[in-house]
C-alpha positions in Angstrom: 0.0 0.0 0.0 1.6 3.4 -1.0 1.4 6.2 1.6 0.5 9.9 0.0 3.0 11.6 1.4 3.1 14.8 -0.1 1.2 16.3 2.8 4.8 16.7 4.1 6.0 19.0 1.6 2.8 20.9 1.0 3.0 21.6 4.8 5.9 23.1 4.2 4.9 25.5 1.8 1.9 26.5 3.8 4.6 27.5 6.6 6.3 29.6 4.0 2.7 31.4 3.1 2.2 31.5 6.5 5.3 33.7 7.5 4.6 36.1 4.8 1.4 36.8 6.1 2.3 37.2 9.7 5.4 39.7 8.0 2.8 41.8 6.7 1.0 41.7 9.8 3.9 43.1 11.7 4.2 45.8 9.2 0.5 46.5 9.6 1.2 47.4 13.1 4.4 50.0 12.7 2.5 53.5 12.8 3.7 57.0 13.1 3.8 57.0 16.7 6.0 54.1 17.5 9.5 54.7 18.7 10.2 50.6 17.6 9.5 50.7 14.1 12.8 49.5 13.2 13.1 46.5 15.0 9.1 46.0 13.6 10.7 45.9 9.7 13.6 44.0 11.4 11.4 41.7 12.6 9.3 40.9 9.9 12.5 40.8 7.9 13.2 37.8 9.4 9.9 36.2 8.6 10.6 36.8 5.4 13.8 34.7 5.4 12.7 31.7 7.4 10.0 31.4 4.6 12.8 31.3 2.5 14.0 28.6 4.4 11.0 27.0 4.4 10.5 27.2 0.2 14.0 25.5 0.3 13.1 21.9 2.2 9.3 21.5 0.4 11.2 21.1 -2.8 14.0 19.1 -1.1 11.0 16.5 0.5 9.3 16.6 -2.4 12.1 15.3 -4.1 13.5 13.4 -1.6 10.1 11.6 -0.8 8.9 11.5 -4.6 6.1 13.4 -3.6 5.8 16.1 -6.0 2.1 17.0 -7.4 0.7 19.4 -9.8 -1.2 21.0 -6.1 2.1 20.9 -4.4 3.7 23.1 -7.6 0.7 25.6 -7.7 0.7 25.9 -4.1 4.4 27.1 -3.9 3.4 29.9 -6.8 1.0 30.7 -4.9 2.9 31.3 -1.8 6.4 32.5 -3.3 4.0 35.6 -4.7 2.5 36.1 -1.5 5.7 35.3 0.8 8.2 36.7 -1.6 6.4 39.3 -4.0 3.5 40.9 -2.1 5.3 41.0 1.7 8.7 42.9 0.4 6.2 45.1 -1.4 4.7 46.2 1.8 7.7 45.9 3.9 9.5 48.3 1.4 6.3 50.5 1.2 6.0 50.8 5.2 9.7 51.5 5.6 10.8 54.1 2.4 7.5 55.1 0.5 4.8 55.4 2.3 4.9 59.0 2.3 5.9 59.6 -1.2 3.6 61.6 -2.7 2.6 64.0 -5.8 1.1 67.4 -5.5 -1.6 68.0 -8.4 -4.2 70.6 -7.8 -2.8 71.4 -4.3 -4.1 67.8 -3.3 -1.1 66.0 -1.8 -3.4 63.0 -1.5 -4.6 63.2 -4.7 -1.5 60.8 -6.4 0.3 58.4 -4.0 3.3 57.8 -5.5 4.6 55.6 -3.5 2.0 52.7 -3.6 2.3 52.3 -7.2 6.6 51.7 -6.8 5.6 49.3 -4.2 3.5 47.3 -6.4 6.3 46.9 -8.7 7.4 43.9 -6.8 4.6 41.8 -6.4 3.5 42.6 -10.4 7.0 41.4 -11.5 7.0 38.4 -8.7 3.2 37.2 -10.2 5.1 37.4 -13.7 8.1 35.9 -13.0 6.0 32.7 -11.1 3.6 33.1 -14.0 6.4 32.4 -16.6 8.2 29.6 -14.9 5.1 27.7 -14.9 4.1 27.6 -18.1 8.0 27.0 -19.4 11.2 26.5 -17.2 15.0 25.9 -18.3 15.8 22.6 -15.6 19.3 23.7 -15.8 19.1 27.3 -14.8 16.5 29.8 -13.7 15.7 32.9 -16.1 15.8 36.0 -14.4 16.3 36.5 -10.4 14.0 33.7 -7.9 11.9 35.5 -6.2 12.7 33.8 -3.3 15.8 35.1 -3.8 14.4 39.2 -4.6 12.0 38.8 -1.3 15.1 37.8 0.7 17.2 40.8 -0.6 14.6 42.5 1.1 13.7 41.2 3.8 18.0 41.2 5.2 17.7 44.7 4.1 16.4 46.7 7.8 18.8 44.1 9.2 22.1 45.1 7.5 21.1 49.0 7.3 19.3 51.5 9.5 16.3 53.1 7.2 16.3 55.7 8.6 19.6 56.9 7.5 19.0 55.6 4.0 18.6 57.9 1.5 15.3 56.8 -0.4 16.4 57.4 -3.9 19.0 54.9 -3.2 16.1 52.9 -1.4 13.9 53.4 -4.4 16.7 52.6 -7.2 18.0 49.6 -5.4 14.3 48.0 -4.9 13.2 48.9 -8.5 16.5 47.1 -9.9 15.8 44.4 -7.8 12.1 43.9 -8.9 13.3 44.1 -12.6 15.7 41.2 -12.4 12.9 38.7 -11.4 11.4 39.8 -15.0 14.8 40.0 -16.9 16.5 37.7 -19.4 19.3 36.7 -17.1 20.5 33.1 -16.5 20.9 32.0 -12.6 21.9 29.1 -11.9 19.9 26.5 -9.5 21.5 25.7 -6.8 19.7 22.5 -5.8 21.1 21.4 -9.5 24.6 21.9 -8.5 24.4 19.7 -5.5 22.2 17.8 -6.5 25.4 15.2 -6.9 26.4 16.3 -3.1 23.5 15.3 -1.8 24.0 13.1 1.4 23.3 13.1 4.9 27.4 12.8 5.8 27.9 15.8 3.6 25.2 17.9 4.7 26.1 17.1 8.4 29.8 18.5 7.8 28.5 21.5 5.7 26.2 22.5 8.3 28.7 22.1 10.8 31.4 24.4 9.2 28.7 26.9 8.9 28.1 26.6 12.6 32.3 27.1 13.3 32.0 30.5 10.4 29.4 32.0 12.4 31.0 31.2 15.4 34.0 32.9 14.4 32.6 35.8 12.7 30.1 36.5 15.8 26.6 35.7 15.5 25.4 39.2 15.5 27.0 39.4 11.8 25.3 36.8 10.4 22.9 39.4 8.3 26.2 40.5 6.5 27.3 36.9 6.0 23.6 36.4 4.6 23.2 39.4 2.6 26.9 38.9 1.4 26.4 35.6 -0.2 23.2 36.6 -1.9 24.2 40.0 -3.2 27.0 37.6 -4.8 24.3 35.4 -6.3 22.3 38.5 -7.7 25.6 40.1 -9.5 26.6 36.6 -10.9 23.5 36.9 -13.2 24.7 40.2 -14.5 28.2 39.2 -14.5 27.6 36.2 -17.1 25.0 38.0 -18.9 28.1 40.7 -19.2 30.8 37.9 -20.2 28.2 36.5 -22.7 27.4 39.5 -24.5 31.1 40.3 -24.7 31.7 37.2 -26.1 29.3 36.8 -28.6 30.1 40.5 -30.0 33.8 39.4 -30.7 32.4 36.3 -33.2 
C-alpha cells in the first residue's frame, strides 16, 4: 500500500505562506507614533527569510520523498507571490515610500506615488511565477527567484538603519531588484549543483562548518554573511549575462 505523502512538503509550503502573512502583519502594526518601528521591519525581515527557508526543504522533500504534485507546484506559486512578492512590497512601502507623494491641484493625497513603486514587486514576482510555470530551463533559472528578490529584502532593515537611507538609493536599489525577477538573465539553480552532493554525511559537515564561520565571525553578523552571499548570487547573473554578450560580440 503506498502512503500519500506529499502532505509533508505541502506543509511546508503552507509554513512559507504563512510567515509572509504574519510579516505583513507586523508591518501592519508599525504606525507614526511608534518609537520601535525599526526593529518591527527588522522583525518581519526575518519572517521573510525563514520562509525562504522553508521554500528550500518542500522542494528538497518533495524530491527526496517522490512526492511532487501538480497542487504541491501551484501551491508554492501561490505562496512564493504572496511570501516573496507581495510581503517585500509592503515591507518596502511601510519603511521608504509610504509617504511619497505628488502634488496636483494642491491635493497632496490626490497621487500616492509611492504605492504604485511598491507594487512593482509583487506585479513582477506574479510574472516571474507566472512564466516559470508555463515554461522553465531545468538547468538554470531565467531571471532573479523571487525567493531570492524577497530575501534581498527582507536582510535589508537588518544590515542597514532606514532611517539613515537615503530613499532614492532605497527606491533605485528596490526597482532594480524587482526588474531582475522579470529580466533575461541566467541564474543558476542551486539544488542542481548539489544535486550530486546530496548526502546526509555531507550535509552534516557543511552544516557544521557553517556553525564554526558563524562562530567565528560573531553571531550578530550573520545578516552580513547572509546578505553577502546573496548580493553575490544576484551580480553573478549580471556578470555572465556581461561575459556573454562580450563574447558573442567578438564572433
Amino acid at each position: 500500500m503506498k502512503i500519500n505523502l506529499t502532505w509533508i512538503p505541502n506543509t511546508l509550503t503552507l509554513g512559507n505562506l504563512t510567515l509572509g502573512f504574519v510579516s505583513m502583519l507586523l508591518v501592519s502594526e508599525v504606525t507614526p507614533a511608534h518609537t520601535n518601528a525599526h526593529e518591527m521591519f527588522t522583525m518581519a525581515g526575518v519572517f521573510i527569510i525563514l520562509a525562504a527557508l522553508f521554500d528550500g526543504f518542500d522542494g528538497m522533500a518533495a524530491r527526496a520523498l517522490n512526492a511532487t504534485s501538480e497542487l504541491g507546484a501551484d501551491l508554492d506559486s501561490l505562496a512564493d507571490l504572496t511570501t516573496f512578492g507581495i510581503a517585500p512590497g509592503f515591507l518596502s512601502y511601510r519603511m521608504f515610500f509610504s509617504d511619497l507623494k505628488l502634488d496636483i491641484l494642491g491635493k497632496p493625497e490626490f497621487l500616492p506615488l509611492g504605492m504604485f513603486v511598491a507594487a512593482l514587486y509583487p506585479i513582477c514576482a506574479a510574472y516571474r511565477l507566472a512564466r516559470f510555470n508555463v515554461a522553465h530551463d531545468p538547468k538554470s533559472f531565467v531571471g532573479l527567484p523571487s525567493p531570492v528578490a524577497g530575501v534581498v529584502v527582507g536582510i535589508f532593515p537588518l544590515v542597514f538603519q532606514v532611517s539613515q537611507v537615503p530613499r532614492l538609493v532605497a527606491l533605485v536599489f528596490f526597482v532594480l531588484t524587482a526588474l531582475l525577477m522579470v529580466s533575461t538573465l541566467r541564474y543558476s539553480k542551486p539544488q542542481v549543483a548539489m544535486r550530486g552532493l546530496f548526502s546526509w554525511k555531507k550535509i552534516g559537515v557543511t552544516v557544521f562548518g557553517f556553525g564554526l564561520l558563524l562562530l567565528a565571525i560573531g553571531l550578530y553578523r550573520w545578516p552580513y554573511v547572509l546578505y553577502g552571499a546573496v548580493g553575490f548570487y544576484v551580480f553573478s547573473g549580471i556578470v555572465a549575462f556581461v561575459i556573454h554578450t562580450i563574447q558573442e560580440l567578438r564572433v
